[in-house]
N, C-alpha and C positions, 0 to 999 in steps of 0.2 A: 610839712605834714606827711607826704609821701613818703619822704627818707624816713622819720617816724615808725611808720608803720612798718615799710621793712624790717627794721631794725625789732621793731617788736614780734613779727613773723618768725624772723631767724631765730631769736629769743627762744621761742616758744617751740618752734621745730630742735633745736638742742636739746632742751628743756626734756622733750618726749623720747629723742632718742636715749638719753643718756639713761634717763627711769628706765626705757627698755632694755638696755642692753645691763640692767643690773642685776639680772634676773641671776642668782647663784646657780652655779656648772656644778651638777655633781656625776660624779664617776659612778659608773657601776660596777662594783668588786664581783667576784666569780663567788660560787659557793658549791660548792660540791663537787668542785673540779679541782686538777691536780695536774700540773705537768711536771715534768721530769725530761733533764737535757739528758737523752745517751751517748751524743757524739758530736764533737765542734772542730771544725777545721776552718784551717784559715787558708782561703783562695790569693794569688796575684789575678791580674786582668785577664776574664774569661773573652774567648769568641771562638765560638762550637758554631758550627753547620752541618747539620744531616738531612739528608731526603731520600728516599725511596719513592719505588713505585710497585704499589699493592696491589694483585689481582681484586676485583672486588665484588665478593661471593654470593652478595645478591642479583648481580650481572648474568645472565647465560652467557652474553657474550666474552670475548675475552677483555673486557675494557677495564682499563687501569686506572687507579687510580692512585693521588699524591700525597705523600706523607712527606710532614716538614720539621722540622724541631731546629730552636734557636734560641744559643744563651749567649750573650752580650754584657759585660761587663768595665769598667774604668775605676782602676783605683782597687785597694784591698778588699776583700768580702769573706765574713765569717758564715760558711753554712753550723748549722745548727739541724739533728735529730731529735727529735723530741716525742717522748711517748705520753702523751694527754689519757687523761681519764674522768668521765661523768658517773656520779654514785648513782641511782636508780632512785628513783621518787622517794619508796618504802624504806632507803636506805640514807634518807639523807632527810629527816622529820619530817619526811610528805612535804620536802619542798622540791620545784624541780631543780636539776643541777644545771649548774648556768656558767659561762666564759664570762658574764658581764661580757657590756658592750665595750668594743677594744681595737683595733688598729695597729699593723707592723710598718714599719720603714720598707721592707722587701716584701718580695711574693711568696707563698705556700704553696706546696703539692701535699694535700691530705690525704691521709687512705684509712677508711675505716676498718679496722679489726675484727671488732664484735662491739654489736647491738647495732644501735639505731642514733644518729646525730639528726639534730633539726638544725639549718641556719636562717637565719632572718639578716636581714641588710638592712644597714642605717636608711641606707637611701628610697628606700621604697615603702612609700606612703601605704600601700595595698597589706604591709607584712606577710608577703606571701613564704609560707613555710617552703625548705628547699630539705627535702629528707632522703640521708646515704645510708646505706644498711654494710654491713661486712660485705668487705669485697669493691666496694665501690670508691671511687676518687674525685676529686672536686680541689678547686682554685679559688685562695684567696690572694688578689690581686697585691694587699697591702697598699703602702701608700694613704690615701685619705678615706680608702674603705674600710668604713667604722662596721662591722658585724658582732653578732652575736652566737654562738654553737651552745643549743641548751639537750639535753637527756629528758627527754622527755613520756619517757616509759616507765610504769610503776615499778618493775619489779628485775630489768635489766640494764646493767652496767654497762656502760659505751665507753670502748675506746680508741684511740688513733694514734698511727704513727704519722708525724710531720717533720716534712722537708722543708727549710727556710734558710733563703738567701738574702743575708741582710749587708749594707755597707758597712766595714769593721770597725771596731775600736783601734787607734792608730797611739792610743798612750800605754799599749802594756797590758790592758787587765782584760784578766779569762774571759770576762763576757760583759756583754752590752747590756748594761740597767736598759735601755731605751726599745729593747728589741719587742717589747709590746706595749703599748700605751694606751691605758684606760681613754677611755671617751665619756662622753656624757651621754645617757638616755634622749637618744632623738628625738621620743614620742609619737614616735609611725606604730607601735604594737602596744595593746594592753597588759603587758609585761614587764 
């Protein structure tokens, strides 16, 4: 009877997993957004080290402080330029312009041009809004950081240059289909 009932337990615990996990994934496509490659190179195995030491100008003293930068690579790597663009509210049927939620193999260095970008992170339950104006820069990890970059100004067009270091295509062809991949709506924003 005992063996029974386990057996009906496990049953019944598959039973539920399975219903759950059937839930349909859907992607979220971009809309009002446009990227555009300017420039792709293709790297051998990077290892860059620089550091300095910065007078630091809130100090009276003379104390110094350290600046570091490091890029570390193994194996082929395609950078990629890319010049991104968000329509404005009023310019895209009064919807905002959106990345869809998305995800790269490598990391990003973004810099915004002109307007205003908002980002949100899959991971963060709160959706707390992260907003760069012209002039400003900010870090997408990539990897399995699913984010979202929406335009979210009525009446002005945001846009950015990006830097992305991804690992290359090793069969020949100009560019990696995989060098961004849609994710699925998290559910952390009402968006």
């Amino acid at each position: 009877m005992r063996r029974n009932m386990m057996w009906v337990t496990l049953l019944g615990a598959a039973i539920t997993v399975t219903g759950l996990s059937q839930r349909q994934v859907m992607a979220t496509p971009a809309s009002g957004f446009t990227g555009t490659t300017i420039a792709l190179g293709k790297f051998g195995p990077i290892d860059v080290f620089n550091k300095a030491l910065l007078q630091d100008p809130s100090q009276e003293t003379e104390k110094m402080s350290p600046w570091l930068s490091m890029q570390k690579t193994k194996g082929v790597s395609d950078l990629y330029v890319q010049s991104n663009v968000w329509k404005s509210i009023s310019d895209n049927q009064n919807i905002v312009a959106t990345s869809g939620w998305h995800t790269h193999p490598g990391h990003s260095l973004i810099i915004v041009t002109a307007g205003t970008v908002t980002v949100y992170e899959g991971d963060d339950s709160a959706c707390t809004p992260h907003v760069y104006t012209a002039g400003m820069g900010f870090v997408d990890a990539g990897g399995d950081h699913v984010h979202n970059i929406r335009n979210e100004s009525q009446t002005d067009e945001a846009r950015t240059i990006t830097i992305q270091l991804i690992p290359a295509r090793l069969d020949g062809s100009p560019s990696a289909p995989d060098r961004r991949k849609d994710a699925a709506d998290p559910g952390n924003c009402p968006f």
